[in-house]
PDB file as gemmi writes it, atoms N, CA and C in Angstrom:
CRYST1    1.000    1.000    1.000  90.00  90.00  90.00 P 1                      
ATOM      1  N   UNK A   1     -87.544  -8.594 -12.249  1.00  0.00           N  
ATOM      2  CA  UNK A   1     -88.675  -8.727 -11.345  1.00  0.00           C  
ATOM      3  C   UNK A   1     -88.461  -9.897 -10.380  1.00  0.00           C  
ATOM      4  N   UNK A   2     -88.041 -11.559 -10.999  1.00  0.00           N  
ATOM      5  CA  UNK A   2     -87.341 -12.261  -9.971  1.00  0.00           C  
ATOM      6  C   UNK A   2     -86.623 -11.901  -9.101  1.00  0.00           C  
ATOM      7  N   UNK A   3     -85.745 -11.391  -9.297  1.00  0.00           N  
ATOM      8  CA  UNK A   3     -84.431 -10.786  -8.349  1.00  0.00           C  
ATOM      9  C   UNK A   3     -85.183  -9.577  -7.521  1.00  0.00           C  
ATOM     10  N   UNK A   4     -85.977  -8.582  -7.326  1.00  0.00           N  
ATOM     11  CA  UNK A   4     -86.516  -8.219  -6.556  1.00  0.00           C  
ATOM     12  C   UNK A   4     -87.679  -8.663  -5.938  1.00  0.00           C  
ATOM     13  N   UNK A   5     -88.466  -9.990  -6.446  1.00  0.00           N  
ATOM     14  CA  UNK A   5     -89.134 -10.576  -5.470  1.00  0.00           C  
ATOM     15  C   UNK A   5     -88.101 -11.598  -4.682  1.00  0.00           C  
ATOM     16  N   UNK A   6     -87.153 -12.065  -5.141  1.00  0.00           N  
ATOM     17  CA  UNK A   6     -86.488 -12.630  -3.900  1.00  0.00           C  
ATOM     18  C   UNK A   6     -85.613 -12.082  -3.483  1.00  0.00           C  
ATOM     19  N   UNK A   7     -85.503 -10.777  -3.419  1.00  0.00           N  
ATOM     20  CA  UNK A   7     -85.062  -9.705  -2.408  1.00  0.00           C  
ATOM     21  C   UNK A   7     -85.899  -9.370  -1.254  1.00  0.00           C  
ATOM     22  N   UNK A   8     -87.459  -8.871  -1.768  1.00  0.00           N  
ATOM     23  CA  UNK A   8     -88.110  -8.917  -1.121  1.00  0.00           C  
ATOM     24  C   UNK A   8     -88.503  -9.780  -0.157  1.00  0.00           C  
ATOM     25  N   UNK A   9     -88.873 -10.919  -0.514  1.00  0.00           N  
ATOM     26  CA  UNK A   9     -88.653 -12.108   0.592  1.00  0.00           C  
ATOM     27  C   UNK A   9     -87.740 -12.558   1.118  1.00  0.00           C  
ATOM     28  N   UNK A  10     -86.095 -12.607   0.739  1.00  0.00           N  
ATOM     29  CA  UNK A  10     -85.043 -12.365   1.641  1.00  0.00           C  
ATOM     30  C   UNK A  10     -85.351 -11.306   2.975  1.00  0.00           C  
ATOM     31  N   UNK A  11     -85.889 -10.100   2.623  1.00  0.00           N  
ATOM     32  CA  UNK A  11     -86.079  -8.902   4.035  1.00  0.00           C  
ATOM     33  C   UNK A  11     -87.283  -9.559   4.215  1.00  0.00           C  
ATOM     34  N   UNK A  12     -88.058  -9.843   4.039  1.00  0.00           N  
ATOM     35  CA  UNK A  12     -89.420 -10.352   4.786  1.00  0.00           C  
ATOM     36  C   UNK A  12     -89.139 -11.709   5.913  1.00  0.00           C  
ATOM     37  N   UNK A  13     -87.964 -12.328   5.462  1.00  0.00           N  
ATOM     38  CA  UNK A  13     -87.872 -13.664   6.507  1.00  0.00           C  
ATOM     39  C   UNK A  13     -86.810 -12.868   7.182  1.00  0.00           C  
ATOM     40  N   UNK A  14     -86.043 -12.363   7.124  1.00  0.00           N  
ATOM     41  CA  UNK A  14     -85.116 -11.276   7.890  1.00  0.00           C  
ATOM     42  C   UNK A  14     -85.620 -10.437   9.378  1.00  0.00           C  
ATOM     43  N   UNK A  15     -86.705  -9.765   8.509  1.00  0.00           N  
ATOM     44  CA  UNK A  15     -87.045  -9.020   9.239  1.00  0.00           C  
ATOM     45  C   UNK A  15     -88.032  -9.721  10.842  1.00  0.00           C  
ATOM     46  N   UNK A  16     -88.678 -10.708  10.436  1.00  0.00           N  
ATOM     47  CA  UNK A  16     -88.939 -11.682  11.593  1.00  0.00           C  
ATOM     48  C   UNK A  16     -88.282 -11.740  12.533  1.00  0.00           C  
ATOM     49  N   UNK A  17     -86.924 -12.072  12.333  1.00  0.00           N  
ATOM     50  CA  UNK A  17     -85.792 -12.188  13.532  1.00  0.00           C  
ATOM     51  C   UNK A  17     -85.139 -10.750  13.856  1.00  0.00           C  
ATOM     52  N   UNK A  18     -85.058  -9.713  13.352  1.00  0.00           N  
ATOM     53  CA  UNK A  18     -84.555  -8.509  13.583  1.00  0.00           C  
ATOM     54  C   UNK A  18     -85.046  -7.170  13.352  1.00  0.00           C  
ATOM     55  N   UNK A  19     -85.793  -7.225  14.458  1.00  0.00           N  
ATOM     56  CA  UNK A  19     -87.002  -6.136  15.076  1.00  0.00           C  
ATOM     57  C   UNK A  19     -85.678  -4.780  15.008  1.00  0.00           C  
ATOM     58  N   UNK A  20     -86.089  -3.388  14.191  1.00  0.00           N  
ATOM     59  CA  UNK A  20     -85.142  -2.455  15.056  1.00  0.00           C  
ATOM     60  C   UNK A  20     -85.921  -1.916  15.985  1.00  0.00           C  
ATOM     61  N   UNK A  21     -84.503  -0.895  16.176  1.00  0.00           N  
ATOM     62  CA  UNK A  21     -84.627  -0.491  16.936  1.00  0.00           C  
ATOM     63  C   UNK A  21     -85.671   1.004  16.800  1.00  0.00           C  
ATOM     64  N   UNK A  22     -87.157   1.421  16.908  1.00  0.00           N  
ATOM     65  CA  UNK A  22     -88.065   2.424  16.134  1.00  0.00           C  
ATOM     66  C   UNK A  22     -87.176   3.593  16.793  1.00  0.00           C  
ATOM     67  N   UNK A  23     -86.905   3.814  18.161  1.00  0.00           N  
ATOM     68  CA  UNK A  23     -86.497   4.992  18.556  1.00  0.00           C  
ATOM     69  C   UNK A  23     -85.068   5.464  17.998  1.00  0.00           C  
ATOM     70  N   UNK A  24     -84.411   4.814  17.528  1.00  0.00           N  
ATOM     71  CA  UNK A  24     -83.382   4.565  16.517  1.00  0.00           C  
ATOM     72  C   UNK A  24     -83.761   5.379  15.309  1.00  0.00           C  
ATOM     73  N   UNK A  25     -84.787   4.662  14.914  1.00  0.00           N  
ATOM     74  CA  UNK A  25     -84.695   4.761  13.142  1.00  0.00           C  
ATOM     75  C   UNK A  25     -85.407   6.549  13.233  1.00  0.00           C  
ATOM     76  N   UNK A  26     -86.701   6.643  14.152  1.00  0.00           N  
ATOM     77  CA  UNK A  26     -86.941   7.779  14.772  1.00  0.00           C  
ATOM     78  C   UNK A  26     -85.787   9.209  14.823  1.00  0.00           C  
ATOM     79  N   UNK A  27     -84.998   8.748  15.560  1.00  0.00           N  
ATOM     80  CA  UNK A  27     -83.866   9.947  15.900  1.00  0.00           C  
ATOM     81  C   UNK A  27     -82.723  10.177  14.620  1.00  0.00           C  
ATOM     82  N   UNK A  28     -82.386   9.279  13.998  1.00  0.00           N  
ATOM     83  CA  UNK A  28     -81.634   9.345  12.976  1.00  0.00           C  
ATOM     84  C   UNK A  28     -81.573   8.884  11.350  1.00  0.00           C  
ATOM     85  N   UNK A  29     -83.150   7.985  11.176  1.00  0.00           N  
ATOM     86  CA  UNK A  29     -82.761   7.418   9.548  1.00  0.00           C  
ATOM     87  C   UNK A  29     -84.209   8.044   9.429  1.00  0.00           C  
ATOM     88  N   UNK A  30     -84.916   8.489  10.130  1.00  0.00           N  
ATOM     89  CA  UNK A  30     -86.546   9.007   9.806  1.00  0.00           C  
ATOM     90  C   UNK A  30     -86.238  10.174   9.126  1.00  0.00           C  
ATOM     91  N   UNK A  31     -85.349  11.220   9.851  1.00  0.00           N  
ATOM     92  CA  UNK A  31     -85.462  12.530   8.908  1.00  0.00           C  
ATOM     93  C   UNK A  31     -85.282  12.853   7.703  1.00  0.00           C  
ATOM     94  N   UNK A  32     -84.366  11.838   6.578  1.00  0.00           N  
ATOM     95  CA  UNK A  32     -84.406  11.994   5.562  1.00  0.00           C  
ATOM     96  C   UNK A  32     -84.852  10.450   4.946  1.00  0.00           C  
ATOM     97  N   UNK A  33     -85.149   9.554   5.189  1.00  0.00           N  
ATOM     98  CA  UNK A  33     -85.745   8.174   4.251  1.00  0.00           C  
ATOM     99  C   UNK A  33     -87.334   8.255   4.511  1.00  0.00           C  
ATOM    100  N   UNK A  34     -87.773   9.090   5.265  1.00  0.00           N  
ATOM    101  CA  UNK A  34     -88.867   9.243   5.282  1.00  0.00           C  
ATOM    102  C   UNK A  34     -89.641  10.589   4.441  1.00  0.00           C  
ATOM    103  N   UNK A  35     -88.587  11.223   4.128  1.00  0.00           N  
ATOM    104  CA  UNK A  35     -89.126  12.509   3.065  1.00  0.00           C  
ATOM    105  C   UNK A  35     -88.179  12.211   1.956  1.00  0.00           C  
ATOM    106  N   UNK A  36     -86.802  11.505   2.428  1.00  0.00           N  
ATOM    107  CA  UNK A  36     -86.432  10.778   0.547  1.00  0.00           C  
ATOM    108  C   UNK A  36     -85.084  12.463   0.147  1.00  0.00           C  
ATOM    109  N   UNK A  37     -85.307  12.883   1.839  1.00  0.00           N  
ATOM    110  CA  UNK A  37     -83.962  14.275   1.928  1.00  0.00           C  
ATOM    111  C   UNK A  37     -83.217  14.041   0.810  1.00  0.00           C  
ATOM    112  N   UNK A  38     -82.161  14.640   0.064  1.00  0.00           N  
ATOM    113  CA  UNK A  38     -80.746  14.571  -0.353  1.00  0.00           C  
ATOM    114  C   UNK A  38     -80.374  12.782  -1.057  1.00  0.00           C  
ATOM    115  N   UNK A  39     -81.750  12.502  -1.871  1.00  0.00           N  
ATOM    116  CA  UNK A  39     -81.426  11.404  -2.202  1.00  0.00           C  
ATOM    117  C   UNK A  39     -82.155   9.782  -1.546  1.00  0.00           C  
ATOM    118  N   UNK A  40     -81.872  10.196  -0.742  1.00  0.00           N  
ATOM    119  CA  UNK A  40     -81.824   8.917   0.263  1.00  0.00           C  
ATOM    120  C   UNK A  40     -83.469   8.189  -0.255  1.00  0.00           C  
ATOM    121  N   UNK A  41     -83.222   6.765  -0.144  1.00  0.00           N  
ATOM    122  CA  UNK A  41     -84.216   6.040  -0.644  1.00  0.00           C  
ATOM    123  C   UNK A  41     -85.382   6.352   0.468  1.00  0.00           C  
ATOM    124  N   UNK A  42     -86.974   6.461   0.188  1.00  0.00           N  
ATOM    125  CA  UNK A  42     -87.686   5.989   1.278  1.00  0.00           C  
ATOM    126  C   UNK A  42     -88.060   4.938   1.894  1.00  0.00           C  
ATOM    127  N   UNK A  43     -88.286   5.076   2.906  1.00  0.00           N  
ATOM    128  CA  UNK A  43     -89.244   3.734   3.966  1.00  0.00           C  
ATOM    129  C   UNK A  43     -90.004   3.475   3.154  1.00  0.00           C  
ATOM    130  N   UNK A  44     -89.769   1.906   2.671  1.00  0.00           N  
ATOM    131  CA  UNK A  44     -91.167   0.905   2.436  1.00  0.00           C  
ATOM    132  C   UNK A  44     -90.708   0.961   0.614  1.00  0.00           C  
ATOM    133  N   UNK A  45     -90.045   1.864   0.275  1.00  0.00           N  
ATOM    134  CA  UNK A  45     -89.777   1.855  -1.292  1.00  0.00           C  
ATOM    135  C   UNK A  45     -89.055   0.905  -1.815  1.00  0.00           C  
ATOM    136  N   UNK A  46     -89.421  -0.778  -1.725  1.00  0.00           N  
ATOM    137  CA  UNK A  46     -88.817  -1.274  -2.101  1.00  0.00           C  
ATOM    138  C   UNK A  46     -87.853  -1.215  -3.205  1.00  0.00           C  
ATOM    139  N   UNK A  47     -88.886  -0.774  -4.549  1.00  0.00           N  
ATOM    140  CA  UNK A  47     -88.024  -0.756  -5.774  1.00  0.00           C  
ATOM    141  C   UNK A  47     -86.716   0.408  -5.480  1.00  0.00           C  
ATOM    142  N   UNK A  48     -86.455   0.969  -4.779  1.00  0.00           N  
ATOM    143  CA  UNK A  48     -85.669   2.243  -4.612  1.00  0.00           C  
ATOM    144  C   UNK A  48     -84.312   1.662  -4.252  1.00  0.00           C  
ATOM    145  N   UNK A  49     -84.451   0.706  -2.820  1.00  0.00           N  
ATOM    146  CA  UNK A  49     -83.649  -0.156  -1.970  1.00  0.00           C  
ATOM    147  C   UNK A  49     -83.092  -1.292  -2.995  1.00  0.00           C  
ATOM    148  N   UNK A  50     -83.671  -2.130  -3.591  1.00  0.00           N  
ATOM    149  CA  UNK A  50     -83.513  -3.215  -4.390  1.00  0.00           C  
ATOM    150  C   UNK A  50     -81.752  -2.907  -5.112  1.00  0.00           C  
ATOM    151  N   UNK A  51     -81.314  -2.185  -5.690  1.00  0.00           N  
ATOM    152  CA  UNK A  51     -79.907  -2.093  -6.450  1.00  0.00           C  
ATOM    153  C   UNK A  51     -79.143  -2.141  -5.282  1.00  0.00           C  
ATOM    154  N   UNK A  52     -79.785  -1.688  -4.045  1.00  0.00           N  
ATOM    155  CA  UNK A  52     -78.625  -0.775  -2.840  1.00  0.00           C  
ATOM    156  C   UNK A  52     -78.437  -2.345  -2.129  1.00  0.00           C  
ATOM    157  N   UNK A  53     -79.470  -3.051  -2.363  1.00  0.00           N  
ATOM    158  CA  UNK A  53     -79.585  -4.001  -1.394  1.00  0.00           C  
ATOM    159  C   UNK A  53     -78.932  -5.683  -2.289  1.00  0.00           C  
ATOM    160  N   UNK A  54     -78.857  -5.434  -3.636  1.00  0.00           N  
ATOM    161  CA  UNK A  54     -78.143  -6.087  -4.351  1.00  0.00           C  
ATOM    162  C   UNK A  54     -76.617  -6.004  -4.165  1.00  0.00           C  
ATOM    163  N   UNK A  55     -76.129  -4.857  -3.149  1.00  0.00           N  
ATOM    164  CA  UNK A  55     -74.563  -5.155  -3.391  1.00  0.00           C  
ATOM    165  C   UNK A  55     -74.624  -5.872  -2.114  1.00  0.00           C  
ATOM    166  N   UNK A  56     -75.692  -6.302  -1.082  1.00  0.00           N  
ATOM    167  CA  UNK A  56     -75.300  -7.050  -0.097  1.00  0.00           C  
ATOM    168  C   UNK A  56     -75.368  -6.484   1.309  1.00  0.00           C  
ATOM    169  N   UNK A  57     -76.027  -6.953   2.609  1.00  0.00           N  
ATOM    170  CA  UNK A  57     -76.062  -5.925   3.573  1.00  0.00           C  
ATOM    171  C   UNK A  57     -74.626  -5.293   4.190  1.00  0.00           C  
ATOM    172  N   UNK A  58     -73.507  -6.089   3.851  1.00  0.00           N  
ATOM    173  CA  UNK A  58     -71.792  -5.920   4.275  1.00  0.00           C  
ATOM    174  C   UNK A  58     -71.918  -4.646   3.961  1.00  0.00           C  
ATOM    175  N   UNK A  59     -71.807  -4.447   2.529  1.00  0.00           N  
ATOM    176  CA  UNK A  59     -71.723  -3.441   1.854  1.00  0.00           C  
ATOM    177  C   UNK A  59     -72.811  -2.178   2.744  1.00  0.00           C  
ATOM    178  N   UNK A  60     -73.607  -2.367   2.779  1.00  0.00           N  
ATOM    179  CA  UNK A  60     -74.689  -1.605   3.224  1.00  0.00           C  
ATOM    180  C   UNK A  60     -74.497  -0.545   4.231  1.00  0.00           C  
ATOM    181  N   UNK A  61     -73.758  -2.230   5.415  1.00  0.00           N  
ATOM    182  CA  UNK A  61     -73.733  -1.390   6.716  1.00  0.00           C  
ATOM    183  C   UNK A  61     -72.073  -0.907   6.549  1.00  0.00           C  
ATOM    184  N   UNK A  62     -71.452  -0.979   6.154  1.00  0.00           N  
ATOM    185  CA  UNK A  62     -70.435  -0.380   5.704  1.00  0.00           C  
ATOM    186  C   UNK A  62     -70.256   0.925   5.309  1.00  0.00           C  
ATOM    187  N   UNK A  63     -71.188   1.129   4.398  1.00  0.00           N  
ATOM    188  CA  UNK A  63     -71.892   2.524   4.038  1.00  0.00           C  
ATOM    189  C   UNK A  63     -72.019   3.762   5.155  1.00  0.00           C  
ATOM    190  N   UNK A  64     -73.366   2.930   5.865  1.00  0.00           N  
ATOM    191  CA  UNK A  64     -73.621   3.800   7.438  1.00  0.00           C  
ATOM    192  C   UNK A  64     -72.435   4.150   7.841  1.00  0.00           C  
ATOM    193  N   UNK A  65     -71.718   3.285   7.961  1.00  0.00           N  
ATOM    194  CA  UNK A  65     -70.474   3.550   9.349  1.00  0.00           C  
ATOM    195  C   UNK A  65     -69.381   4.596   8.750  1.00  0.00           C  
ATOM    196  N   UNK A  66     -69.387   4.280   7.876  1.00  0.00           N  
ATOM    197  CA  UNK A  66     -68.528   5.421   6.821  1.00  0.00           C  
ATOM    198  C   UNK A  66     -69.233   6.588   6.401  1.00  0.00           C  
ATOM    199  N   UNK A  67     -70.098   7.027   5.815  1.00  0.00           N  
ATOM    200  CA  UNK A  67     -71.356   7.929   5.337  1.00  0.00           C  
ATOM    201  C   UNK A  67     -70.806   7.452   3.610  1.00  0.00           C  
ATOM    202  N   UNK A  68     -71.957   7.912   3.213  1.00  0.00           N  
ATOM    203  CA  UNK A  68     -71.604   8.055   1.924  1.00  0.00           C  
ATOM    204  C   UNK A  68     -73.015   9.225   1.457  1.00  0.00           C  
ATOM    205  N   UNK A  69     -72.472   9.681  -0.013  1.00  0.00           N  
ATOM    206  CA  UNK A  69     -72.944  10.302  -0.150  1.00  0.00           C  
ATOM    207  C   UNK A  69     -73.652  11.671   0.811  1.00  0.00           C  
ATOM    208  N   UNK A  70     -74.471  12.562   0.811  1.00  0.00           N  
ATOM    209  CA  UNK A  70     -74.750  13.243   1.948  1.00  0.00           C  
ATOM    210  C   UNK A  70     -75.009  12.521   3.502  1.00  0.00           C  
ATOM    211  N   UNK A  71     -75.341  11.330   3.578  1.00  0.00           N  
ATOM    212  CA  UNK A  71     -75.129  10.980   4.647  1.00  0.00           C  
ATOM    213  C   UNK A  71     -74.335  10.830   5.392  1.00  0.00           C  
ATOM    214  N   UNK A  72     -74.180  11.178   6.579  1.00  0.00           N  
ATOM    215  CA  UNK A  72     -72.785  11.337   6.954  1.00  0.00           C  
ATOM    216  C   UNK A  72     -72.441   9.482   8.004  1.00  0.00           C  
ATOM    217  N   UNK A  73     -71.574  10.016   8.721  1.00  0.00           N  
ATOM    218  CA  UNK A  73     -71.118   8.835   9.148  1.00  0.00           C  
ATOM    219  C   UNK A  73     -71.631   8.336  10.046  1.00  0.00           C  
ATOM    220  N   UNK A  74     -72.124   6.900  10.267  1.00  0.00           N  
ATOM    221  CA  UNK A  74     -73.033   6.432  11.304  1.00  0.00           C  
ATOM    222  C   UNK A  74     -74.592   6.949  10.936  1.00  0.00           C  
ATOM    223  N   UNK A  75     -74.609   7.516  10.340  1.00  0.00           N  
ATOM    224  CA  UNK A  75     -76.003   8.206   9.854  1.00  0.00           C  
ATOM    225  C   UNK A  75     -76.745   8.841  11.401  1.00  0.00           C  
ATOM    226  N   UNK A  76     -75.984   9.421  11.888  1.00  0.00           N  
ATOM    227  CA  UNK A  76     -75.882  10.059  13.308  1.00  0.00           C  
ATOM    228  C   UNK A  76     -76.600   9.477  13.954  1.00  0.00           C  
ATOM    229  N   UNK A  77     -76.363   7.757  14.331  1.00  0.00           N  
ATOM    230  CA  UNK A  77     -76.723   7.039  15.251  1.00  0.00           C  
ATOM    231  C   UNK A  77     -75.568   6.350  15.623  1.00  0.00           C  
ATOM    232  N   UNK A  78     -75.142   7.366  17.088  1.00  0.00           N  
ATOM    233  CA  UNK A  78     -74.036   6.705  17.270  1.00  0.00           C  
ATOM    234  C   UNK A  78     -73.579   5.720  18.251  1.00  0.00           C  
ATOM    235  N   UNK A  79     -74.466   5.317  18.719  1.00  0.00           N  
ATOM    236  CA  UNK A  79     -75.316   4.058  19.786  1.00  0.00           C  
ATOM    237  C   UNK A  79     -75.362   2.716  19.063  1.00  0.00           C  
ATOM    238  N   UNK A  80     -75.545   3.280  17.628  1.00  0.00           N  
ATOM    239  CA  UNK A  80     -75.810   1.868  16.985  1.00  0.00           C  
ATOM    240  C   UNK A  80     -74.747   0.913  16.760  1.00  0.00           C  
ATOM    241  N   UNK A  81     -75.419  -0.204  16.560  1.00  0.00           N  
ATOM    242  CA  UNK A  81     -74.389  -1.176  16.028  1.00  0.00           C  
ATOM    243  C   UNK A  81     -74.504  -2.164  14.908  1.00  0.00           C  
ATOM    244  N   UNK A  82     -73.680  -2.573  14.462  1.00  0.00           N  
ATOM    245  CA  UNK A  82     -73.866  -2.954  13.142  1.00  0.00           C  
ATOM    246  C   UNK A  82     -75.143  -3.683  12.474  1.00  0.00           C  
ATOM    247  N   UNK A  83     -75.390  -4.263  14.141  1.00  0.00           N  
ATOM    248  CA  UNK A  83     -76.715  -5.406  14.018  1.00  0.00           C  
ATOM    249  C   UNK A  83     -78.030  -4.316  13.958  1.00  0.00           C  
ATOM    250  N   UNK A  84     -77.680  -3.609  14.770  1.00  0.00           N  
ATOM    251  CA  UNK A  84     -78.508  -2.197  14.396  1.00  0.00           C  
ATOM    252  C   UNK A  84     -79.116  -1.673  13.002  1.00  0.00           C  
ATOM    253  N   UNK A  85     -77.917  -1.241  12.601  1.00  0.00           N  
ATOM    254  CA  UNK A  85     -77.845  -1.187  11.324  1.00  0.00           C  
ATOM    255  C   UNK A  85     -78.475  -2.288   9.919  1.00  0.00           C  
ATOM    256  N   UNK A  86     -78.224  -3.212  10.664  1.00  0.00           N  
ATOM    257  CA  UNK A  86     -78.942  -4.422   9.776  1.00  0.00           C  
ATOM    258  C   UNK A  86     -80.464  -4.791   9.638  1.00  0.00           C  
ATOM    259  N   UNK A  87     -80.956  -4.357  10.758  1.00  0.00           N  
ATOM    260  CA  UNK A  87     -82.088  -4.135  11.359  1.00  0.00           C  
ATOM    261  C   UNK A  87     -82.569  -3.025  11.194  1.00  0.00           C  
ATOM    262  N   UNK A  88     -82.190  -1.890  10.840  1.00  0.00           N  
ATOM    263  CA  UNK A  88     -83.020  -0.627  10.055  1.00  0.00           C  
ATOM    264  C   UNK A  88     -83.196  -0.871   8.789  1.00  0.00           C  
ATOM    265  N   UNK A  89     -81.661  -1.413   8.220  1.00  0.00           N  
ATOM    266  CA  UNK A  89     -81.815  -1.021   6.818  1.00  0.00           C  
ATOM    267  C   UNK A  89     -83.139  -1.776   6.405  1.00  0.00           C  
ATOM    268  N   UNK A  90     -82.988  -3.362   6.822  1.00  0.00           N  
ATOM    269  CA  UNK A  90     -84.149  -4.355   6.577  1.00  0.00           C  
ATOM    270  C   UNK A  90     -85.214  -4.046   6.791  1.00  0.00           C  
ATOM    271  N   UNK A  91     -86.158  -2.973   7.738  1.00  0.00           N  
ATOM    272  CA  UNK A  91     -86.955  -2.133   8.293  1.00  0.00           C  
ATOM    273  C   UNK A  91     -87.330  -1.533   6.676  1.00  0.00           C  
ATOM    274  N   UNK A  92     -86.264  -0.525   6.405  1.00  0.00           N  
ATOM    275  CA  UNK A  92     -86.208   0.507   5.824  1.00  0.00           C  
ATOM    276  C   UNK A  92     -86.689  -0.189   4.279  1.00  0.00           C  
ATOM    277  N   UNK A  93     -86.437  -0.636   3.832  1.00  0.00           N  
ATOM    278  CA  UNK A  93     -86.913  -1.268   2.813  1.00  0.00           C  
ATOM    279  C   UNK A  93     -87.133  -2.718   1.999  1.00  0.00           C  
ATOM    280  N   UNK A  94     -87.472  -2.727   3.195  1.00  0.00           N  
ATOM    281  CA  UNK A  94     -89.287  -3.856   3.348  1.00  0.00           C  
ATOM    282  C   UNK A  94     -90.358  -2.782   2.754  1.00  0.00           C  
ATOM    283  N   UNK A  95     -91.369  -3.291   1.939  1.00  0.00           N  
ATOM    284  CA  UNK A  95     -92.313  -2.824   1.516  1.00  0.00           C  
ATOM    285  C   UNK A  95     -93.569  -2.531   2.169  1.00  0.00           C  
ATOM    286  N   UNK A  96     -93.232  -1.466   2.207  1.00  0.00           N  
ATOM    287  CA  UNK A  96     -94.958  -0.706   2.828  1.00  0.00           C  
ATOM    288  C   UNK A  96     -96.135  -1.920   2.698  1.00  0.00           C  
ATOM    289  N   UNK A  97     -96.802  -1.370   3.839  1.00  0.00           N  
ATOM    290  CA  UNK A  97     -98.169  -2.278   3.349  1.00  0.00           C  
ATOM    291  C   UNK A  97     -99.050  -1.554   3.677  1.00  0.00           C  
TER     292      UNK A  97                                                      
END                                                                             
């Protein structure tokens, strides 16, 4: 429970400085983290994100750019950039309010 409240507040002071990009997350990470498609964690589910976000955002955005699992590569945002990427994921699971 420590380790995911200071996860959580790690993305909460994060996310202050790195607004994404919505029309972004819109066109390419909405269609499945928002219905939780083929796996994929949802928006705002912290506890879901928390293991994914324990190996580190490197790891993370590494992931995107490569695909893993059904996601494919870039998570078909191909505009984005890594900082991009850093900035959804942190978006992405930050906890609903």
């Amino acid at each position: 429970m420590k380790k995911l409240l200071a996860i959580v507040l790690t993305l909460s002071a994060a996310s202050a400085f790195a607004q994404p990009d919505m029309a972004k997350y819109d066109k390419s990470c909405k269609v499945c983290h928002a219905t939780g498609a083929a796996g994929a964690p949802l928006t705002g589910d912290a506890e879901a994100w928390a293991p994914r976000l324990a190996k580190g955002m490197d790891v993370l955005v590494k992931s995107v750019n490569t695909g893993l699992n059904a996601m494919p590569p870039k998570g078909m945002c191909f505009d984005c950039t890594d900082a991009d990427y850093s900035a959804l994921i942190t978006y992405m699971s930050t906890p609903a309010k």
